[in-house]
C-alpha positions in Angstrom: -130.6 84.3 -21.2 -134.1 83.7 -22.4 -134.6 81.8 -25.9 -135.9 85.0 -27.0 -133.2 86.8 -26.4 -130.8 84.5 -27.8 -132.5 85.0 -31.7 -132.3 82.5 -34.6 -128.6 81.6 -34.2 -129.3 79.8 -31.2 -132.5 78.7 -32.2 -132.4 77.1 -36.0 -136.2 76.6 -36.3 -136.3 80.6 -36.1 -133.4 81.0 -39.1 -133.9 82.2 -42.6 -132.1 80.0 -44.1 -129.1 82.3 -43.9 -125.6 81.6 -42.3 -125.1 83.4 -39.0 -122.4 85.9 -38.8 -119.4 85.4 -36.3 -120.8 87.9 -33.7 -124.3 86.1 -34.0 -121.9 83.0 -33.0 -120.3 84.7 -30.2 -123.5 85.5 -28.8 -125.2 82.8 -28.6 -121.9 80.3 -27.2 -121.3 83.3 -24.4 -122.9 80.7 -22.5 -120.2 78.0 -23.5 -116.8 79.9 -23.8 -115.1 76.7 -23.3 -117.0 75.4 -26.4 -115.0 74.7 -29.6 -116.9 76.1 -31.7 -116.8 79.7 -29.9 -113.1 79.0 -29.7 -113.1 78.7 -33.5 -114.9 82.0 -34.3 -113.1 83.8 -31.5 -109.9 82.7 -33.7 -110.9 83.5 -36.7 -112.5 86.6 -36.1 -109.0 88.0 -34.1 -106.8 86.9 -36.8 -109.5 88.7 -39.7 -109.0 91.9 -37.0 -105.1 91.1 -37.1 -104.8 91.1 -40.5 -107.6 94.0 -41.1 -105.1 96.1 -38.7 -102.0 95.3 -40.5 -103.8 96.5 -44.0 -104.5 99.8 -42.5 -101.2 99.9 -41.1 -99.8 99.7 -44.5 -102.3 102.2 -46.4 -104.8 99.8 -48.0 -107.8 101.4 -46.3 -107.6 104.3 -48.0 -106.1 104.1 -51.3 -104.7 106.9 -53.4 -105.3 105.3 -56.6 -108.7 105.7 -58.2 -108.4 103.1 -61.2 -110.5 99.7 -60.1 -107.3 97.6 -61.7 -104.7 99.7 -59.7 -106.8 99.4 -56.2 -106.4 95.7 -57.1 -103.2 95.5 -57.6 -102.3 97.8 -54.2 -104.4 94.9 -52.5 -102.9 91.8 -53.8 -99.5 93.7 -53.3 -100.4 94.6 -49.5 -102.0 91.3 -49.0 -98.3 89.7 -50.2 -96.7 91.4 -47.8 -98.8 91.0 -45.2 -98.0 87.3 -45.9 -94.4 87.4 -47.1 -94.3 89.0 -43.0 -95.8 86.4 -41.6 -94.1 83.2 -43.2 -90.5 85.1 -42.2 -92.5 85.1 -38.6 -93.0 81.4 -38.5 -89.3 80.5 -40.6 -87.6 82.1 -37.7 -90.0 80.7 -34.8 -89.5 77.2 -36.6 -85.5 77.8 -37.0 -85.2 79.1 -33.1 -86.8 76.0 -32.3 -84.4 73.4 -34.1 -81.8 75.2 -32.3 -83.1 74.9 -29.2 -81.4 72.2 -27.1 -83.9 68.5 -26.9 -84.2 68.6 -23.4 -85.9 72.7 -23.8 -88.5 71.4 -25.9 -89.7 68.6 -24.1 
C-alpha cells in the first residue's frame, strides 16, 4: 500500500488536527495485525458492536416514547441491564472458577 493510499492516519504530517476514527485505525495497521494498537481498536470496536447489538436486541433503537426525558430514561434503563447481564456473566465465570479443582487451573 502506497503512502497515498494510506491517508493522514498513517501519515500525521497530512492530519487536521483531528483524532482518527477506529476504522481509519484499522486501515492503516492492516499492515501490522499483530500490532497492539490494532489489537486495541479491533477490541473496542467488537465490544461497542456487542453492546450496540444487545441495545437493539432489547428495543433501544427505536424507541416508542417521544419525550427527550423518557428516551433517556429507556437508555440508562437498557444500558443497566445490559450491564447488570454482564456482571452476572463474569460472577458466575469467576464462581465456576473457584470451584474448579487447583490442578484444572494451572
Amino acid at each position: 500500500m502506497s503512502g497515498r493510499e494510506r491517508g493522514p492516519v498513517c501519515h500525521p504530517e497530512h492530519s487536521e488536527g483531528s483524532l482518527p476514527t477506529a476504522s481509519q485505525i484499522l486501515r492503516c495497521e492492516k499492515s501490522d495485525r499483530d500490532g497492539p494498537l490494532y489489537h486495541a481498536v479491533y477490541d473496542q470496536r467488537t465490544s461497542t458492536e456487542r453492546i450496540n447489538s444487545q441495545s437493539k436486541e432489547l428495543g433501544i433503537k427505536r424507541p416508542k416514547v417521544r419525550n427527550i426525558d423518557s428516551i433517556r430514561n429507556l437508555n440508562t434503563l437498557t444500558y443497566l441491564v445490559i450491564n447488570a447481564r454482564a456482571l452476572r456473566r463474569v460472577r458466575e465465570l469467576n464462581a465456576s472458577l473457584l470451584s474448579m479443582p487447583m490442578k484444572m487451573i494451572a
